[in-house]
DRENDRENPA-488258 format. One record per residue: residue number from 0; residue in three letters; x, y, z of N, C-alpha, C in turn. Coordinates in steps of 0.02 Angstrom, whole numbers, plus 50000, padded with zeros to 5 digits. Layout:
% residues N
    k    r  neast  nnorth    nup  caeast  canorth   caup  ceast  cnorth    cup
  NUM  Ala      X       Y      Z       X        Y      Z      X       Y      Z
...
***
This chain:
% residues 253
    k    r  neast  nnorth    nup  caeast  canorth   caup  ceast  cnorth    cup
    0  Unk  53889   50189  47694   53822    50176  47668  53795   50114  47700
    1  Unk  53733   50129  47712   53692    50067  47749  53691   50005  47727
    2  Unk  53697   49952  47734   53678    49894  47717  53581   49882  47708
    3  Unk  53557   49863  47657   53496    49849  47682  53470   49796  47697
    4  Unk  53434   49773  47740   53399    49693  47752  53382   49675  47726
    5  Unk  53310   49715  47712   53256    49677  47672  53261   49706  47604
    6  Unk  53230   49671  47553   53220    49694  47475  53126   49728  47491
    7  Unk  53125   49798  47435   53093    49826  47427  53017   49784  47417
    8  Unk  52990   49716  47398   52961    49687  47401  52959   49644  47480
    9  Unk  52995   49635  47513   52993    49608  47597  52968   49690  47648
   10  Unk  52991   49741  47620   52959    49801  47665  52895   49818  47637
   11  Unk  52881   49807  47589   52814    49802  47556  52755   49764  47593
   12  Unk  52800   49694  47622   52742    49652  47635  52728   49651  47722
   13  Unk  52782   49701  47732   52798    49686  47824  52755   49770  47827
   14  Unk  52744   49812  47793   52707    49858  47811  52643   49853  47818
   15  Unk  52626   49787  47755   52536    49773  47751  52519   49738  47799
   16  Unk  52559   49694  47836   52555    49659  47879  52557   49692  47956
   17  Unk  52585   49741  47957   52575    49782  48038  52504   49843  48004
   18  Unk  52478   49848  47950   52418    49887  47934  52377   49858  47951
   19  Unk  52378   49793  47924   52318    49751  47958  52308   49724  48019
   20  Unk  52362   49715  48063   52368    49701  48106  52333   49781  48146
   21  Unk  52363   49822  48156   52336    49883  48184  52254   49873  48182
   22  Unk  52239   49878  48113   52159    49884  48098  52123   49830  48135
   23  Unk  52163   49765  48129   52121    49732  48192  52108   49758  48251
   24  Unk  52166   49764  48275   52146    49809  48357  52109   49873  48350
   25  Unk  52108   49897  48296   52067    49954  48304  51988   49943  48298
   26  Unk  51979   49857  48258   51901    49833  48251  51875   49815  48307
   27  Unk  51931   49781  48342   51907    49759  48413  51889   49812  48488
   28  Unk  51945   49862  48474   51913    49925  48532  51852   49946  48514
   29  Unk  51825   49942  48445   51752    49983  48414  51692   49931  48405
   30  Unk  51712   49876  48433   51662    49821  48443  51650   49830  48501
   31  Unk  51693   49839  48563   51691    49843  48633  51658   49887  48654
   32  Unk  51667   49949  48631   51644    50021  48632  51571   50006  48611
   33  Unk  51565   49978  48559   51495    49961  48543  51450   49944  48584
   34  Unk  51486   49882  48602   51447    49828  48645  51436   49877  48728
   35  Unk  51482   49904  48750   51483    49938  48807  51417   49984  48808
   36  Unk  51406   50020  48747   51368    50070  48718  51284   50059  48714
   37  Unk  51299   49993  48699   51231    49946  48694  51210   49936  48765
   38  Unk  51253   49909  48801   51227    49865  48866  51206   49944  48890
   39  Unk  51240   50002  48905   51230    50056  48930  51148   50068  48907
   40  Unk  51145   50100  48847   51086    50126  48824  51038   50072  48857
   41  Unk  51051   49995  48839   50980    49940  48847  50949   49969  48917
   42  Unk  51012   49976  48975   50984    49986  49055  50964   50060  49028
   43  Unk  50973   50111  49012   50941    50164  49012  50873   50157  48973
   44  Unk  50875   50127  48940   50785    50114  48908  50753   50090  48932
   45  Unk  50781   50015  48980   50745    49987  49039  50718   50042  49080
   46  Unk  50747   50067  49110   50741    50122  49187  50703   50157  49154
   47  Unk  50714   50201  49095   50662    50247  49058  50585   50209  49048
   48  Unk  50563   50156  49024   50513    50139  49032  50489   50117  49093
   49  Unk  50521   50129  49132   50484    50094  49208  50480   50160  49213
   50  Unk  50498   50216  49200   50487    50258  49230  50399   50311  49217
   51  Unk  50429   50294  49130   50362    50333  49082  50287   50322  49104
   52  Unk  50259   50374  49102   50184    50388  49120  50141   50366  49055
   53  Unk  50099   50327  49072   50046    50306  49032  49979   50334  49037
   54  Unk  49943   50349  48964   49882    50385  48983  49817   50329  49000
   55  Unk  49790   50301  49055   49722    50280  49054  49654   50309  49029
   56  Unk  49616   50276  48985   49551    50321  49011  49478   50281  49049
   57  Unk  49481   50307  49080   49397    50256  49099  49349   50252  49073
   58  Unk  49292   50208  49108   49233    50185  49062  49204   50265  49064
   59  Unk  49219   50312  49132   49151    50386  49121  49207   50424  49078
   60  Unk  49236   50413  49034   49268    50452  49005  49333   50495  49037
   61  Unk  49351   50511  49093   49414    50533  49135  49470   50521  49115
   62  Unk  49520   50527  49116   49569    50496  49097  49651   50520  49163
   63  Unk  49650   50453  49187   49705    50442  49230  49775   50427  49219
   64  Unk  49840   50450  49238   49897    50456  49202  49932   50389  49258
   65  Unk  49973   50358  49232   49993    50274  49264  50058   50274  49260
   66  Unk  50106   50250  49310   50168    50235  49314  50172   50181  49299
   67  Unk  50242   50136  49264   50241    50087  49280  50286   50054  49339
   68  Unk  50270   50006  49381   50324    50001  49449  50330   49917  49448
   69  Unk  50354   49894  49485   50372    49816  49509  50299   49804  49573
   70  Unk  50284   49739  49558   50217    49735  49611  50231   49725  49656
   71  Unk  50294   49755  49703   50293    49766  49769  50319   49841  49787
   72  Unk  50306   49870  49740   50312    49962  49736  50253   49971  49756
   73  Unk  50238   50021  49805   50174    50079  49823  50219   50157  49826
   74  Unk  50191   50194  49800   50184    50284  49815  50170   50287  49891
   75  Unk  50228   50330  49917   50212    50331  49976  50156   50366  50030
   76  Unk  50118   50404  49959   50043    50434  49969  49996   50390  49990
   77  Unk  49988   50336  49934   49945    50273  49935  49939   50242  49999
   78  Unk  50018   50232  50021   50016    50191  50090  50010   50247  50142
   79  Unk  50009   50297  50145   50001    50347  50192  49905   50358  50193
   80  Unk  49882   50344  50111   49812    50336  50126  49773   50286  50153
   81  Unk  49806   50244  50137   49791    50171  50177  49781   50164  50250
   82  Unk  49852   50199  50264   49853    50207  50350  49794   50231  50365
   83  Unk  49761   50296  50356   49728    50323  50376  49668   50300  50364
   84  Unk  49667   50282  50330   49598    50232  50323  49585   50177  50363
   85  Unk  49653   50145  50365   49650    50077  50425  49615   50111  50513
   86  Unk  49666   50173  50491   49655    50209  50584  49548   50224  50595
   87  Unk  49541   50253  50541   49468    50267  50532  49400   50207  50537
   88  Unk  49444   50158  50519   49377    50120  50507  49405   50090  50589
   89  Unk  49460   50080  50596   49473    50030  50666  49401   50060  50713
   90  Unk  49399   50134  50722   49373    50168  50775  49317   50210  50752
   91  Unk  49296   50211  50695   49221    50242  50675  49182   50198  50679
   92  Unk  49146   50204  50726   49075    50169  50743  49023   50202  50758
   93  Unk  48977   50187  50719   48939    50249  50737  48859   50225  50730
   94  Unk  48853   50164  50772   48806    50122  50796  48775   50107  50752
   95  Unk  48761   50101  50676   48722    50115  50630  48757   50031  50594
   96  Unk  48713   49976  50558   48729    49944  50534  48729   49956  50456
   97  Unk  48803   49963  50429   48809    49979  50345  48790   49952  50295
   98  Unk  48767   49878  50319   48729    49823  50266  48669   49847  50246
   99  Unk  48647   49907  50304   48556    49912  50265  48574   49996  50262
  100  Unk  48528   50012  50210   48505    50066  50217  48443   50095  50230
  101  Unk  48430   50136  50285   48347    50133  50312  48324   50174  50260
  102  Unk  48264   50192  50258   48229    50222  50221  48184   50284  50263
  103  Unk  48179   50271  50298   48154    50321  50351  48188   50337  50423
  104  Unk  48164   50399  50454   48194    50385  50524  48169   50329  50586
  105  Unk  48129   50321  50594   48086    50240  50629  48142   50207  50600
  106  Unk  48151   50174  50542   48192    50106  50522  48264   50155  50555
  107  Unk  48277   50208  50546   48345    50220  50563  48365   50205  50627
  108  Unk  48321   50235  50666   48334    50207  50752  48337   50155  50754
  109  Unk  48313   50106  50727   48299    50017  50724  48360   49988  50696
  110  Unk  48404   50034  50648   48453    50000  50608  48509   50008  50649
  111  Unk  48525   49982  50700   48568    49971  50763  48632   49929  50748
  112  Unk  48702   49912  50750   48757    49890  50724  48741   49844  50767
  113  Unk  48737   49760  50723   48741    49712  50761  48778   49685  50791
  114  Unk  48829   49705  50762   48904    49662  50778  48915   49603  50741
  115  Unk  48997   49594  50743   49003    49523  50722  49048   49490  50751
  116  Unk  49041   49422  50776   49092    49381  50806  49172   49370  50798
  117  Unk  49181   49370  50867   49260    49370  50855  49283   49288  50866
  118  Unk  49343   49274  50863   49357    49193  50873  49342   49183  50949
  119  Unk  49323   49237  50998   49306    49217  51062  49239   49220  51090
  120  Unk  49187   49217  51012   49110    49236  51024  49087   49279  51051
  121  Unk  49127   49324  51065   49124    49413  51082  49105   49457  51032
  122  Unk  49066   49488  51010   49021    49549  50971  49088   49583  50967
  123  Unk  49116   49636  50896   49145    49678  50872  49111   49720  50820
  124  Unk  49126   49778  50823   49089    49834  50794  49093   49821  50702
  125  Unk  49066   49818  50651   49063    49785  50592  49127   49819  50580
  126  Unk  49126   49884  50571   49181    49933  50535  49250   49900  50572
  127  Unk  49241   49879  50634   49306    49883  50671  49329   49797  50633
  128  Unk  49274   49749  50620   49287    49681  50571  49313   49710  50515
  129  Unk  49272   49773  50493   49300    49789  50415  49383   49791  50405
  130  Unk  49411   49856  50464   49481    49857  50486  49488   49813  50488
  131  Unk  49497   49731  50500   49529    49697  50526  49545   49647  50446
  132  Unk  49501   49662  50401   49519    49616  50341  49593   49681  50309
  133  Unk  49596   49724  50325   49670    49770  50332  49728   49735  50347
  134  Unk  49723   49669  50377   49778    49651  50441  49802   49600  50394
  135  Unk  49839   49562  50417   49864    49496  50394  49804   49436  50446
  136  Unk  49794   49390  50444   49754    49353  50469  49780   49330  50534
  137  Unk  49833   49316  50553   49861    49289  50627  49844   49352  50676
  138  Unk  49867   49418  50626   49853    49481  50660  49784   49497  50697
  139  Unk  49732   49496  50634   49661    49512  50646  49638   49456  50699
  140  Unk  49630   49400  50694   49608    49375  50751  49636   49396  50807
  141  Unk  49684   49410  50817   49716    49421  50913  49693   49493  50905
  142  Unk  49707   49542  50886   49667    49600  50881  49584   49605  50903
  143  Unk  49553   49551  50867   49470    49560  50878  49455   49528  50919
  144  Unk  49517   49482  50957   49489    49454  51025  49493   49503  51086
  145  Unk  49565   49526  51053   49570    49583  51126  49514   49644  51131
  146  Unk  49488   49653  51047   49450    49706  51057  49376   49711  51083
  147  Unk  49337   49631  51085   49294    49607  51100  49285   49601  51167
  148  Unk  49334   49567  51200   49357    49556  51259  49329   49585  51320
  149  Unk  49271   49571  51344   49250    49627  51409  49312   49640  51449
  150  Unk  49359   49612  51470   49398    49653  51523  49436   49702  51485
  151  Unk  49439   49714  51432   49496    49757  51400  49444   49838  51409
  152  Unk  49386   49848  51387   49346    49890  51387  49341   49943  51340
  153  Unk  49362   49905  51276   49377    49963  51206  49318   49974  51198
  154  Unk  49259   49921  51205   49192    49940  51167  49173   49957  51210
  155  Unk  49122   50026  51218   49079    50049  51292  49039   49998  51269
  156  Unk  49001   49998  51349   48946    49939  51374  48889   49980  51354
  157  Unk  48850   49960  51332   48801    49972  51286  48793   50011  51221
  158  Unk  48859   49997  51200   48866    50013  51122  48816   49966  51075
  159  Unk  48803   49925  51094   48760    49867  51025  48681   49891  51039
  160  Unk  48679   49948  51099   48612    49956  51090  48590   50039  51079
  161  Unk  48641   50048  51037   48642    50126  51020  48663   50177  51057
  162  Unk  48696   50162  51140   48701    50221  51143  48752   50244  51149
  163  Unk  48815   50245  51127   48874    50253  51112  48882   50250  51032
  164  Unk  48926   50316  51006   48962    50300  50946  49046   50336  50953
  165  Unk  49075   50322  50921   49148    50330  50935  49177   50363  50848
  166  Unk  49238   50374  50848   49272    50429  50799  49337   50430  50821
  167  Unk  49387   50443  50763   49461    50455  50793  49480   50523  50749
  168  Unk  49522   50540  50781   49549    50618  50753  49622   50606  50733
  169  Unk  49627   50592  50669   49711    50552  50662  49755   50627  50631
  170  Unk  49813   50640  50690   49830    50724  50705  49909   50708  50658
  171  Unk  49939   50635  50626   50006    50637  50620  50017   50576  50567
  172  Unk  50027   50564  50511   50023    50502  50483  50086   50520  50437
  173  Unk  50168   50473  50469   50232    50495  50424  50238   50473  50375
  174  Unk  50282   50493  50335   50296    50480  50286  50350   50403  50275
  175  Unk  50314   50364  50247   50342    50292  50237  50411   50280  50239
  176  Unk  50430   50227  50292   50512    50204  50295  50508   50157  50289
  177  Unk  50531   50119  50214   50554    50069  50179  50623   50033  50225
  178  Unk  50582   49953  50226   50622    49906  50272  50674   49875  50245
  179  Unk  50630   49833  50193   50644    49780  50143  50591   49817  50079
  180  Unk  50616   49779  50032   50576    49806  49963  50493   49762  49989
  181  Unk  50448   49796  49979   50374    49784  50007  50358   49784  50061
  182  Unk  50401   49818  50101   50386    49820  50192  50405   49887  50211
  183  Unk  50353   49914  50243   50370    49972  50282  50344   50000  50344
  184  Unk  50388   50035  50383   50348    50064  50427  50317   50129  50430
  185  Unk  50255   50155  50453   50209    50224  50482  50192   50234  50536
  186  Unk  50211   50281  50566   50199    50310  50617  50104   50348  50609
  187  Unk  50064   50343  50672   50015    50354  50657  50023   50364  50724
  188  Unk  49974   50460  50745   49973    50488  50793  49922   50520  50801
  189  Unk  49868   50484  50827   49785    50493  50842  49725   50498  50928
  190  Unk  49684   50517  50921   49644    50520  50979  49579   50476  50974
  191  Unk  49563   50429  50981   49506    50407  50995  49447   50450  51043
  192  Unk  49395   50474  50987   49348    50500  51041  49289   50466  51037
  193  Unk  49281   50443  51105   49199    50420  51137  49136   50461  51145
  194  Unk  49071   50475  51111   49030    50506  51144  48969   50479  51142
  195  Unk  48955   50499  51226   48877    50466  51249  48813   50495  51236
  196  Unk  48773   50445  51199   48728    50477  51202  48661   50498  51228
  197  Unk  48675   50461  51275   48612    50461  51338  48632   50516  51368
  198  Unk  48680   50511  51396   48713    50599  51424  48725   50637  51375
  199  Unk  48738   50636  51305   48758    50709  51272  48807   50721  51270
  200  Unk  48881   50700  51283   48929    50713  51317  49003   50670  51283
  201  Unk  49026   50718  51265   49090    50665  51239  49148   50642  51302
  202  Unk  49180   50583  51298   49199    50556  51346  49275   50586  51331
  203  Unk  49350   50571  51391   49417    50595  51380  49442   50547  51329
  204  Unk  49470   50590  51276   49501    50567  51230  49559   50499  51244
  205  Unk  49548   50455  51209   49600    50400  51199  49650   50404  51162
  206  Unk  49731   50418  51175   49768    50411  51124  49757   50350  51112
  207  Unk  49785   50362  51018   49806    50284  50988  49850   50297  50967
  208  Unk  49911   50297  50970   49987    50312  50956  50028   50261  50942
  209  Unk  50039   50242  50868   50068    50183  50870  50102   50179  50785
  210  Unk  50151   50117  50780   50195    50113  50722  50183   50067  50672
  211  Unk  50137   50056  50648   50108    49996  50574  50155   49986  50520
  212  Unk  50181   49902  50534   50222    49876  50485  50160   49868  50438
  213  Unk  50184   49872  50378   50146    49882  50306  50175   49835  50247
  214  Unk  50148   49801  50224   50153    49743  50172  50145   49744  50116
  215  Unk  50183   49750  50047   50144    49753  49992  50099   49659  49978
  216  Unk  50042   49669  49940   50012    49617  49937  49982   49613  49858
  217  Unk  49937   49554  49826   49930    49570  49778  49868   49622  49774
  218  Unk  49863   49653  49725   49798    49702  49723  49738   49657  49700
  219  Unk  49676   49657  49721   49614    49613  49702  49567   49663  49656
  220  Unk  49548   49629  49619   49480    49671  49582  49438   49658  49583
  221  Unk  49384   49691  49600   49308    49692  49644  49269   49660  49560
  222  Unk  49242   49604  49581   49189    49544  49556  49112   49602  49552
  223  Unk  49106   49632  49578   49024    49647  49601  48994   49706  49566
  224  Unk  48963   49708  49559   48906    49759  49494  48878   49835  49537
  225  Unk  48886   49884  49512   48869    49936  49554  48812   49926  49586
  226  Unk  48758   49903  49586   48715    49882  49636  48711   49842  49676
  227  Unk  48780   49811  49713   48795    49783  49739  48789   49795  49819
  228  Unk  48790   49771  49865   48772    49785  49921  48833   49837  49955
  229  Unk  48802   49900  49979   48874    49956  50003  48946   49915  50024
  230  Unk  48909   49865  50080   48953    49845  50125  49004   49809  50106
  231  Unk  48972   49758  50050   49011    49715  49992  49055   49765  49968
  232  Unk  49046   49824  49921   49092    49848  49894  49140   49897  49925
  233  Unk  49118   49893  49982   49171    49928  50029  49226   49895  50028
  234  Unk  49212   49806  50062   49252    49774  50081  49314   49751  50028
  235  Unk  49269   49733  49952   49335    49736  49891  49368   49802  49879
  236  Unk  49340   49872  49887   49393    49922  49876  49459   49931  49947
  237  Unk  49417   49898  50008   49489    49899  50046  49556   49874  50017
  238  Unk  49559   49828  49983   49618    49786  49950  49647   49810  49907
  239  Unk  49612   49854  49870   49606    49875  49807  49691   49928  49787
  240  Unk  49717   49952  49880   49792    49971  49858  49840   49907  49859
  241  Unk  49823   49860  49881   49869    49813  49881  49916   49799  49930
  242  Unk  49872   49815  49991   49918    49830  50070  49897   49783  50119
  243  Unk  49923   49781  50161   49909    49743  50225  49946   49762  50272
  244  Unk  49901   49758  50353   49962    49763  50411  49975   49730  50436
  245  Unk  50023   49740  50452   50073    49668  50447  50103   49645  50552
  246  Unk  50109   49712  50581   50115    49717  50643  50090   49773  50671
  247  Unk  50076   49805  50741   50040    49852  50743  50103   49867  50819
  248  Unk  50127   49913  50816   50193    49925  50871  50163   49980  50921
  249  Unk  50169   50002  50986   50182    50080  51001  50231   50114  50976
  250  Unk  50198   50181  50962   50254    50224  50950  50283   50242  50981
  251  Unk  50348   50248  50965   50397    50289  51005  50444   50338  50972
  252  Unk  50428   50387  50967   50431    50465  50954  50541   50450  50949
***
């Protein structure tokens, strides 16, 4: 027959004592689990609300549906519309100054694109200034010098007196390749067309084939009252995606 160790009151107290002991460790894995559970869900509610669509409505009554993103996020639509807009205004000229609107045809022939100065006191086509508030500023100036520039010969010679207007046919605009978070590059694959109008006659197409680093920037909101001058509110909706170009490359396919 066994000897026993302990008295029925010492196994009594060595059982409550490994019960409670257990139950601790069992409070502490279900705190952990908790806590694990928590931090998990918090990032999934984070990401879920960055993700959720919000309903806008506007002042005409419309109503527009809104992501929410980080302010150096663009849709790669947005910047693909941008591009194309940058490519359009660089090269739509179409001798006509946008500050006025004529009222008749007499004032229309008269309403002739004056131009505006570049840092080399060289005349540039307004629209092609408009493009250039697109740019980053170190950019746009060397751009509107070269484009001004009589030996370069972008502007035909007697464009400021109507008889030239110009157009681009933009045939390729890719889909955005993210550099760095707010930087990207587009490929943009276009024809510049010239036509004269003293002859009637459109001139040989100019490629413009080339790769635009793209910037996120802050977005601006237009100050100015719908009766505001066209040209004015042109120039605050350019900004208005929150882009800039940042370098202007050849392409290479």
């Amino acid at each position: 027959m066994k000897k026993r160790l302990l008295g029925k009151n010492e196994e009594s107290l060595l059982r409550s004592r490994e019960m409670i002991a257990w139950g601790q460790i069992g409070m502490a894995i279900a705190f952990m689990c908790l806590a694990f559970s928590s931090c998990s869900n918090s990032s999934a509610i984070h990401n879920f609300s960055r993700e959720q669509l919000a309903t806008i409505q506007l002042c005409d009554g419309s109503a527009l549906y809104a992501k929410q993103r980080f302010s150096n996020e663009r849709e790669d639509l947005v910047i693909q519309d941008f591009t194309q807009q940058f490519v359009s205004l660089l090269w739509t000229w179409d001798g006509k100054n946008p500050s006025k609107k004529p009222m008749s045809k007499k004032e229309d022939r008269k309403n002739l694109d004056p131009g505006i100065k570049a840092e080399n006191g060289q005349k540039v086509p307004i629209s092609a200034w408009a493009a250039s508030l697109m740019m980053n500023p170190k950019l746009a100036n060397n751009f509107l010098n070269e484009l001004s520039s009589p030996q370069s010969l972008h502007i035909p010679k007697g464009y400021f007196n109507g008889n030239f207007n110009t157009t681009v046919k933009v045939r390729y605009v890719s889909i955005p390749r993210q550099l760095i978070p707010g930087i990207w590059e587009v490929d943009v694959v276009s024809d510049r067309l010239i036509f004269d109008k003293r002859k009637n006659r459109q001139l040989k197409p100019i490629p413009f084939n080339r790769t635009l680093r793209i910037k996120a920037i802050t977005i601006s909101h237009s100050p100015l009252k719908e009766d505001a001058n066209p040209l004015d509110r042109a120039l605050y909706a350019i900004n208005a995606k929150g882009l800039e170009v940042e370098t202007i490359l050849d392409f290479k396919p």
